[in-house]
N, C-alpha and C positions, 0 to 999 in steps of 0.2 A: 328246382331243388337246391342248386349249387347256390343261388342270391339267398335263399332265404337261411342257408345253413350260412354264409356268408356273414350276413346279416345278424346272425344271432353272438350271444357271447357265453363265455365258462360261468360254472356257475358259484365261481370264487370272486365272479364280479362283482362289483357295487349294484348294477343294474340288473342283474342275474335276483336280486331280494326275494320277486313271487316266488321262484322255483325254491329256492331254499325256505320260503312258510309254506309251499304248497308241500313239499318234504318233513316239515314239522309237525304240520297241521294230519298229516299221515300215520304217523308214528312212526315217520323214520328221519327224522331230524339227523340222527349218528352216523347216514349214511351217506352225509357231506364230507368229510373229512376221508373216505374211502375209495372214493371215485376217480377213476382218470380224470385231469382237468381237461374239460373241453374235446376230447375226442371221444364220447358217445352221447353224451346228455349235453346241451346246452338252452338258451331265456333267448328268445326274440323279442322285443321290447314291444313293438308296436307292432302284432302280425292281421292280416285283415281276414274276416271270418265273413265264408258268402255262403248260402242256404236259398237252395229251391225245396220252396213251400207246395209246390203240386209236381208230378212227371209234366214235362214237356213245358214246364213253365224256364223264366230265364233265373238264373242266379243272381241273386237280392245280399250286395252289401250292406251286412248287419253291423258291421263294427269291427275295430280293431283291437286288438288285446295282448295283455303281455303271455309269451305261448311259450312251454316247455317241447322243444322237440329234441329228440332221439335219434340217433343213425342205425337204417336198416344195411347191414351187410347181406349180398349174396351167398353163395356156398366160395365161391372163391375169395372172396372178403370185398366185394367190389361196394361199394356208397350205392345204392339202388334207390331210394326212399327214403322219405322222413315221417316219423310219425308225430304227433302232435298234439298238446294238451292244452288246449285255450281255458288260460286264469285270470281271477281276479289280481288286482292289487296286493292283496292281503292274503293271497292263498290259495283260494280256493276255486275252484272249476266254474268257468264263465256259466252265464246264465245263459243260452242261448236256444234259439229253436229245436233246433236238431243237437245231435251227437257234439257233448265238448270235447270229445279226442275225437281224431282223423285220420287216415294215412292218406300222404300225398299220393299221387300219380306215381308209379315208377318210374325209370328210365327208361323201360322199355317192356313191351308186354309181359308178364310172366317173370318178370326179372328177379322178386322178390322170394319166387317160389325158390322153398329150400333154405331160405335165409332167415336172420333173425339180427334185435340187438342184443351186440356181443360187447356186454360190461366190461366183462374180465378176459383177458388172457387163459389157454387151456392149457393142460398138459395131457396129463392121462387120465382126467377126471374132470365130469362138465355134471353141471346142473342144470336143467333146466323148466322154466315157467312160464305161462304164457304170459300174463299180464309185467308192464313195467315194475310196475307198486311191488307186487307176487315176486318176483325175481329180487329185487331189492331186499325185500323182507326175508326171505331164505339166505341173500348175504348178510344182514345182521345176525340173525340167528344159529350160523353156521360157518360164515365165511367160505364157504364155498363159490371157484368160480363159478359165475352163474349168467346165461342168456335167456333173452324172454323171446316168443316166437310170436306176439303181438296178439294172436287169434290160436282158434283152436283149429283151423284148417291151416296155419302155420305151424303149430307143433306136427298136427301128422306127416306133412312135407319136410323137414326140418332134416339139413342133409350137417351130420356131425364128420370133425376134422376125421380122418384114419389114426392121428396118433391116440384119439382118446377110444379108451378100451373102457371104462365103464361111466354109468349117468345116472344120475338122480333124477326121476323129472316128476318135479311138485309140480302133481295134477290140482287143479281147482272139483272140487267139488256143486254140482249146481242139477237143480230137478230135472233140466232136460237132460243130462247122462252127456251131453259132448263133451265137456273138459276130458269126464273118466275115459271115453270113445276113440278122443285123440291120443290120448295120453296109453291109451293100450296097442292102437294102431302103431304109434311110435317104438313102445318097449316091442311089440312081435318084429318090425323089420330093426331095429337094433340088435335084436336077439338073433337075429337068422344072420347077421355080421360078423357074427359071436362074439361082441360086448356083450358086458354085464351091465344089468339094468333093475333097476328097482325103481316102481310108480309109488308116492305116496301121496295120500289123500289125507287134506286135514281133519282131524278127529271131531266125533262126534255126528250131531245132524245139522242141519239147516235151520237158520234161526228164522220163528214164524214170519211171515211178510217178505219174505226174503228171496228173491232168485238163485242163490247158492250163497258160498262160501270160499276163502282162498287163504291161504298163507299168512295173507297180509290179516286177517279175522283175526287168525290163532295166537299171530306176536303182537298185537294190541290188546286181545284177550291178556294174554299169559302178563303184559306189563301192568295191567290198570287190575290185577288179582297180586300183582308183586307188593 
């Protein structure tokens, strides 16, 4: 974990370029200028992507790519993981066999459990989302600090600091019911802490063809009708 985050650079760098088109190309271009430099998002230039194509078979160097990756914090704030977006040149999410985002290995079994990436600084007031993009899109929208819990078995583990007394946590919306699943598992053990908690779900239904919907929908809906 440490070489490759090592390894990588801010994303005000000249060589950082994918991550800030893969950012534009999102619809959230605006949320370059917002970001801590380099201490949660940073571009590996050249990261190598391996893919077992059957169980039991060995891992197949597919190529290398320029990769967005992410620092997971534990609940203590410790670097546990990195999570990982393999792009193109120009932008856009590698073409690859399997899954173009990844979580590393942890540091250590379970390490990650309870943890998330933490954008922003808290106070008494956190947002939060599962997905990167999701979390992002809630800070443009909002400005709220905001952490994404990577998955949706990361939001229901998702262990919040004690000074923050209430949360926002932008549930994604999608036909199998886990975003909304986690996202109520989280608001009843928040609630029984007694913070205050409100789940929102982005409005409307699911668009036909679609496995769900998230935040990141809503605020590229709402600019491309502006």
């Amino acid at each position: 974990m440490n070489t490759v985050w090592i390894a990588s650079v801010p994303l005000d760098q000249p060589e950082a370029e994918p991550a800030r088109r893969y950012f534009t190309n999102r619809g959230l271009g605006s949320i370059l200028g917002d970001l801590p430099v380099g201490d949660v998002l940073r571009l590996h230039p050249n990261l190598e992507y391996w893919h077992q194509f059957e169980d039991y078979q060995p891992f197949v160097l597919i190529g290398r790519f320029p990769t967005l990756v992410s620092l997971i914090r534990s609940p203590c704030g410790e670097p546990v993981s990195l999570h990982r977006t393999f792009l193109t040149s120009d932008g856009h999410k590698a073409q690859v066999p399997g899954a173009a985002k990844k979580l590393m290995p942890p540091v250590r079994e379970g390490a990650v459990t309870g943890g998330a990436i933490r954008f922003f600084s808290v106070g008494d007031h956190l947002a939060v989302a599962e997905g990167i993009e999701t979390g992002l899109a809630v800070r443009v929208a909002t400005g709220a600090s905001v952490w994404a819990t990577v998955s949706a078995g990361g939001m229901k583990s998702l262990v919040v600091p004690e000074s923050v007394r209430s949360v926002d946590i932008w549930a994604d919306r999608d036909h199998s019911k886990a975003g909304e699943a986690a996202a109520q598992a989280l608001a009843e053990r928040l609630t029984s802490e007694s913070r205050m908690v409100r789940i929102l779900l982005p409005p409307g239904t699911i668009p036909d063809g679609e496995k769900g919907c998230d935040w990141l929908d809503v605020l590229n809906r709402k600019d491309a009708a502006a």
